[in-house]
Structures are given as C-alpha cells and as structure tokens.
N, C-alpha and C positions, 0 to 999 in steps of 0.2 A: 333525499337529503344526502349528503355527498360530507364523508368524515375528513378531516383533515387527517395525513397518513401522520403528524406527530402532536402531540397534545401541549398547546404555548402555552403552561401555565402559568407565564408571568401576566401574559394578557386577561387570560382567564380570571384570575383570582381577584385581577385588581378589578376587573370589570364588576362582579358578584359585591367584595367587599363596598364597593362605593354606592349598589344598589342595596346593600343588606343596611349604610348607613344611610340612605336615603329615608328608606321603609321605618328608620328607627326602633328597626324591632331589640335593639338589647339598652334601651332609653331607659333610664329609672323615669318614674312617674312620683314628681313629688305630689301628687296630690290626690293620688291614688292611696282612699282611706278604705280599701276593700280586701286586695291583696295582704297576705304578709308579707312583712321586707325581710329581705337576706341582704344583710349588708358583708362587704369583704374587706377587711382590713387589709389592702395591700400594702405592703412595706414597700413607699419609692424609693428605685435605685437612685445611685449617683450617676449624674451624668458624663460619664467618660467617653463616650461618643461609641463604644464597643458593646453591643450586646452580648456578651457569652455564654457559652452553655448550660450554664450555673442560672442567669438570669433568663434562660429558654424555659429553663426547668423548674424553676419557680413558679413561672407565668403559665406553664400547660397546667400545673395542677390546679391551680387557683380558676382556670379556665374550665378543669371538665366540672369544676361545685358550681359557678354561675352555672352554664348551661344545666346540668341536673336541674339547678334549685328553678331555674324558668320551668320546665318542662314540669316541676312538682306544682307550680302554680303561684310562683313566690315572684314579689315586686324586687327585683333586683339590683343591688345597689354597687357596681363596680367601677372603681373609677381608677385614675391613672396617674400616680404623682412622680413628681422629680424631686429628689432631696439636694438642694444646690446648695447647704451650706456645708460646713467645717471644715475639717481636714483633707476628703480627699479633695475637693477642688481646688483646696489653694497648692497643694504637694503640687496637685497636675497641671494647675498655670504656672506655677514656678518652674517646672523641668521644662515644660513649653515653651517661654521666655526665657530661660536660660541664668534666672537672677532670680534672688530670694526677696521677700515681700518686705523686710525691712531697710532695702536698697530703696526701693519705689515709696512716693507719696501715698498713704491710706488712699484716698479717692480716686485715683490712678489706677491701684490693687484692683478696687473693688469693681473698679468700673471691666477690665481686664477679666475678671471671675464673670462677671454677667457674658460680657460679648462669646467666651469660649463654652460658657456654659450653653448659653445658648445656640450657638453651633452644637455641641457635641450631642442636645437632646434629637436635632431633624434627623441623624441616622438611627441611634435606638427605637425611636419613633415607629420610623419606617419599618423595622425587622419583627416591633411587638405585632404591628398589621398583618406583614406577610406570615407571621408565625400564625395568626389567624384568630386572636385573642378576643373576646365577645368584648370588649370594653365600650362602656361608654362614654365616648371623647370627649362629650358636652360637661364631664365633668373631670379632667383633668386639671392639675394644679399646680405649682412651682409653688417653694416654700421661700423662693426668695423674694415674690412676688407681696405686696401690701398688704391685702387680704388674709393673705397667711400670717402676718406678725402679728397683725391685731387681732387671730384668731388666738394665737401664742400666746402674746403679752397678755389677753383677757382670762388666759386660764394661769399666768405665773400672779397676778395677781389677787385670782379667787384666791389659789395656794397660800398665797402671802397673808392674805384674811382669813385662814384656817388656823394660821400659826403652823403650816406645814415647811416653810420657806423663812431661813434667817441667814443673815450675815455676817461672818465671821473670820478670821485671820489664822487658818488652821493648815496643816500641812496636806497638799496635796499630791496628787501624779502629775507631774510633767516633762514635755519630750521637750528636749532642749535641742530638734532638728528645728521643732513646728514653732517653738515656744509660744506653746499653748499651753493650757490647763488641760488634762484628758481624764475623762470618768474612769472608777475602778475596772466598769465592765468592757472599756475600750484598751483595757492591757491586755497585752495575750503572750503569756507565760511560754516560754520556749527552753529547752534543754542544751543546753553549752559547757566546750569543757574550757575549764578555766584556772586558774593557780590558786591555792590555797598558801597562804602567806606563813610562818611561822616566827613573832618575830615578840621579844620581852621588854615589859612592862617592868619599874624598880617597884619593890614594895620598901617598904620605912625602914625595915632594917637592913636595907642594901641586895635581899637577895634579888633575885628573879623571877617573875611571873609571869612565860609565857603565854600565849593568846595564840589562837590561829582565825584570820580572818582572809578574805577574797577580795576585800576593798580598804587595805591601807590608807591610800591616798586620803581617808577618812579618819585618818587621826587626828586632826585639826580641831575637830566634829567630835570627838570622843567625850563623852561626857559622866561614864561612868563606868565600870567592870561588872559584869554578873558571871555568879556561879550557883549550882542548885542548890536549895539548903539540906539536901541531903546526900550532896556527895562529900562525902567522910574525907578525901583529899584537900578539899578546901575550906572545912567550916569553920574551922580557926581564923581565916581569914575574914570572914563576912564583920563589916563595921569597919573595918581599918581603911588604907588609900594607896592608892598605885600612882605612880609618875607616870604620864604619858610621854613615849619616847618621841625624841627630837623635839617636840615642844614643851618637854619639862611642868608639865601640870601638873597637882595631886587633885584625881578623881576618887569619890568613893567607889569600893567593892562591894557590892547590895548582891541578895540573894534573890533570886523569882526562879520558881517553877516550872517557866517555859525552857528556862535552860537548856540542851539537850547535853546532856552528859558524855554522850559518846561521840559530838563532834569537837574536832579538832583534839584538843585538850580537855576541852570542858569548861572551860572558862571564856566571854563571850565580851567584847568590849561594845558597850552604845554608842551610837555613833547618833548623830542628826541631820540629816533620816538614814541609813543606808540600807533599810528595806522596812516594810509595815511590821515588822516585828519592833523595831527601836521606838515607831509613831506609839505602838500601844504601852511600853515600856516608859519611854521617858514621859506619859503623862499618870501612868501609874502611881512610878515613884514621885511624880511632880520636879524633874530634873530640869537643870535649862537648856536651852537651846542655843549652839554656836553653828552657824550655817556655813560653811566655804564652799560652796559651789551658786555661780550665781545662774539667773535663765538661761544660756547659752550652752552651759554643761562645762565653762570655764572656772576654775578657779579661783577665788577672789584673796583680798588682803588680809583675809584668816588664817588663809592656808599659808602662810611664810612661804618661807624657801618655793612653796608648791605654786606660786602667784602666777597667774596668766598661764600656765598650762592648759591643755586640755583632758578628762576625765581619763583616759587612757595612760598618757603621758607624763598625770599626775602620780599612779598606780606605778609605772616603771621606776618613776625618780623614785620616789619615795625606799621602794626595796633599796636601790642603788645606795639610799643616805643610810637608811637600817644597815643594811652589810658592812659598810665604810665606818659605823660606830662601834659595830660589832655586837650589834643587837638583832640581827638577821639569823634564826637558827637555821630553817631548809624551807624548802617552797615543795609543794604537792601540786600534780595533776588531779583535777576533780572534774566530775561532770554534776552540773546544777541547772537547775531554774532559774531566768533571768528574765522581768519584768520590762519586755519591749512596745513601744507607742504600735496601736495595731495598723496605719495606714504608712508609717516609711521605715519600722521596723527598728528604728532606734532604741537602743536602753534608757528607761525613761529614770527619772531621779524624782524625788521628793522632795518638795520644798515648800517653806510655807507661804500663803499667797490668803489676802484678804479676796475670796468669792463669792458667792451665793450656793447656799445645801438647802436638798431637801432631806426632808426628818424621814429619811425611811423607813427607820422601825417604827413608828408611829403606822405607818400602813402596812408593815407585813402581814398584821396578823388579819386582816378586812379582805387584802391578796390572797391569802392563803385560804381564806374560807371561802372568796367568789370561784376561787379555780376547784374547788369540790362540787360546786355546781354545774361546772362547763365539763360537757361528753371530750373528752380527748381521745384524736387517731393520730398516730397511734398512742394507745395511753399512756405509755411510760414517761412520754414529755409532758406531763402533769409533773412526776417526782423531777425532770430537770428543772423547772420553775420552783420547785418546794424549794430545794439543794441551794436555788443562785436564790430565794429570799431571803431560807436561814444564815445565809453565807454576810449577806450586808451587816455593816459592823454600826453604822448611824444611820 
C-alpha cells in the first residue's frame, strides 16, 4: 500500500463523515426504553451565515459530553437548531437590503428573513460538519419552521392556564433602532462618559432648587422631585412643589430612600421613564405618567419646544434653552452606565406598551430550588443563576 506523500483532509473527512452518518451510529433512538438518555440542550445559534470562534467553541464542548456520555452507555440525544427569529435577523436583513422593515410591506419583510436566513444556515452547517461535531442531523430544527410555533404556542398557553402569563399596559424596554419591545435580560449595560446636567427648578417662594441630571431632554416627563428624608439639607422641603423649568409645572417634592445623597446635588427629578429607577418610583408614589418620547426615540407633542427632535438632539436644545433662561448652572463630565438594545447596540428607552409578562417571581423560588439539585461545572455558575433570579423585579 503506497501513502499519498500529503494527507487531503478535506477528502478524507468528508469521506468518514458521510459513512459515520450512513452507519447512524450518533442517531438517538426514540424507542430505545433500555439505555439512559443524555439529552443536550443546545442553545441554537442565529443564523448569520459566519460560524465563529465563539460558536467553534461552544460546539467542541458540548461535543466532547455526547461522545463521553455514548461511550458511558447513554442513549444520546443531540440535536441541532437554528434560532431564526428576533432581532438579529432582521438588524441583518436590513443592513443586507439596505432599508429598514418599516419601509417594506410585513409579508415582504418576512418572506426576505426566511430566504436569507436560509441561505445563511448551508454555510454554518457545513463548518459544525467539518468541525466534526457528533450531531444528529435527523433531528435538527428551525424555530421559524410550523412545528416549532405550535410547540411554543402549546406551552405559552399551558403558562396562560397556570395564571403564569397576563396582559398588561406596563412600561417596558425598547430600542427605538429595532422598535421592538426587548426583554430586561437582552439589555447589556455599557459604561459611557457623558454630561451631567446642572440646571434649577423654582420652588413657591421663588428661590432655587437645583437638580443635576444626564437626561434633561426629559423634563417634559418630569413628574416629581425626590430627596432623601434624611438629608437634613432638604427636609424642610419634602411636601411642598417645584416648577419644572421651561415647561412651568408645579411637581410635588416627595421623599424615598433610594435617593443617593451624594450624587449630583442630592436632589433627583422623576421623570417617565428615564431609567428603571423612575419605573419603580413613580408606581411607588402612585404618580402619573407624561411620556415624550415616542417608538422611534423621537420626541413627540409633549415635549413642546423639543417636538420632532431626536433623543440626542433633544438633550442639546434643551441645555441651550436652560442657559438662554438662565437657569443652566455648569455641565460635568461623568462616566456611567447606559442601558443599550444588546443586538445594534442602541440606548434603549422605556416606555409604556400593552404586552404579555410572565410572573417571574411566581417561579423563582421552584428555579432556585431545582438548580440545588443540578451538579454544576464549573459550580460557580449555579450562584450566577441565583444572582439573575434574585435580580427579576416581576
């Protein structure tokens, strides 16, 4: 037998692999009541058409547990999905087309999401293969596929019959790139430095009360003043009312404890929403709600003067009208936390939108006691699931 002097492994592997899935040796056996099953929860990716190194390396570990758990003797259950809906596929048929989804007809969009999606899944395809992944093909799946909704819809409706699931007009997170609704845990908090605004509020007897906030543009939205009820500088004030400037409102000055005393001035104006601190706030106090900013992250007919701007745009005029009244005291550099949509990286807003919740705290504590039964490797990602359950507010 005579070696070839270089080794074709492209030939080679595909040769092997097509007889490895001939033999169907890495098949689950549905009907295989002898073995134990090892089933793998693969998280599918999105189809971008780019396997990356990130998604190499996901898929080798998940690959050396199948192969161990065959070799222990275990009925092996690995299958292969594509997650074709939300966000990034439409971000990615939109930069691909060149025009955003509210230019095009819905069924147009959608039909546009399918055809690219499915082009982009034959190359990932191909690279999970050549990476040499034990999967079994026979059970791969699209989520945008029939079969998969009515797997969905039959468990959003168990839910709905549990009383886990209700519908309501409540504020939530939205990127006014995607103008979509995006879950708490699809925000991904980034550190940015930004202006810290300093600029006075009238109180009843004409003096001044300033405030230092990062989102002027939000005084449209101003729906009340807080300061702590134990900082001795302001407790005289708590009960009284402040003018909101350029729009000439009297808001009350209420006291709560989340105050932080040592930013800005200490004194904190509510706005609706200008981050999840106002959300828990203005239903505390039970205050109401004036919203200017509409889906788009445009300004609307609340905002006066601020009408039809955009969220940035807004923020600039606004100081420019402060300074011009003379109610502008100085502007600070700051570096903070900023609540951005996690797939185009936009600063997301809060607004209120009738959707469907589910009652999460109704299940943490059922989560928290099945993840004490589950062996964690490495263990510590047990307490990062405690951390994001105690973390959910509903």
């Amino acid at each position: 037998m005579v070696l070839p002097k270089r080794f074709n492994f492209r030939e080679i592997e595909k040769k092997w692999q097509r007889i490895w899935e001939e033999w169907r040796i890495y098949r689950f056996d549905k009907e295989d009541k002898v073995r134990p099953t090892f089933s793998i929860d693969t998280p599918p990716p999105y189809p971008s058409g780019e396997f990356h190194v990130g998604n190499a390396f996901n898929h080798a570990y998940m690959d050396f547990v199948a192969r161990y758990k065959r070799m222990r003797g275990y009925n092996v259950f690995f299958p292969q999905g594509w997650d074709c809906h939300g966000l990034p596929t439409e971000v990615r048929v939109e930069r691909t087309i060149g025009r955003y989804k509210r230019e095009i007809p819905r069924d147009e969009f959608i039909a546009l999401c399918r055809e690219y999606t499915l082009k982009w899944i034959e190359p990932m395809k191909e690279s999970i293969k050549r990476l040499g992944c034990s999967i079994d093909w026979t059970t791969e799946y699209m989520t945008m596929n029939p079969d998969y909704w009515r797997r969905t819809q039959l468990s959003f409706i168990l839910m709905y019959r549990k009383g886990l699931i209700y519908r309501g007009y409540l504020p939530i997170y939205w990127c006014p790139r995607c103008e979509t609704a995006i879950a708490e845990a699809e925000v991904e908090y980034k550190m940015v430095k930004r202006k810290l605004y300093y600029y006075n509020f009238e109180l009843e007897n004409g003096e001044p009360l300033t405030i230092a906030s990062t989102r002027p543009e939000l005084l449209a939205s101003c729906i009340a003043v807080a300061v702590h009820p134990e900082d001795k500088r302001y407790f005289h004030l708590i009960g009284k009312k402040a003018k909101v400037p350029i729009y000439d409102r009297w808001v009350p000055i209420i006291a709560d404890e989340e105050v932080d005393m040592h930013f800005g001035t200490g004194v904190v104006m509510i706005c609706t929403y200008g981050d999840k601190t106002d959300v828990k706030w203005q239903a505390r106090h039970r205050l109401p709600v004036i919203i200017s900013i509409n889906e788009r992250g445009i300004m609307n007919e609340k905002a006066g003067p601020l009408k039809g701007l955009i969220v940035e745009e807004a923020r600039t005029r606004m100081a420019q009208l402060l300074e011009e009244r003379g109610l502008l005291v100085k502007v600070e550099d700051i570096e903070s936390s900023v609540g951005t949509c996690w797939r185009c990286h936009t600063p997301v807003e809060i607004i209120p939108k009738e959707q469907w919740f589910v009652k999460t705290r109704e299940l943490a504590d059922r989560v928290l006691e099945e993840a004490r039964k589950v062996k964690w490797i490495p263990s510590y990602m047990r307490r990062r699931l405690e951390d994001w359950v105690n973390s959910l507010d509903w």
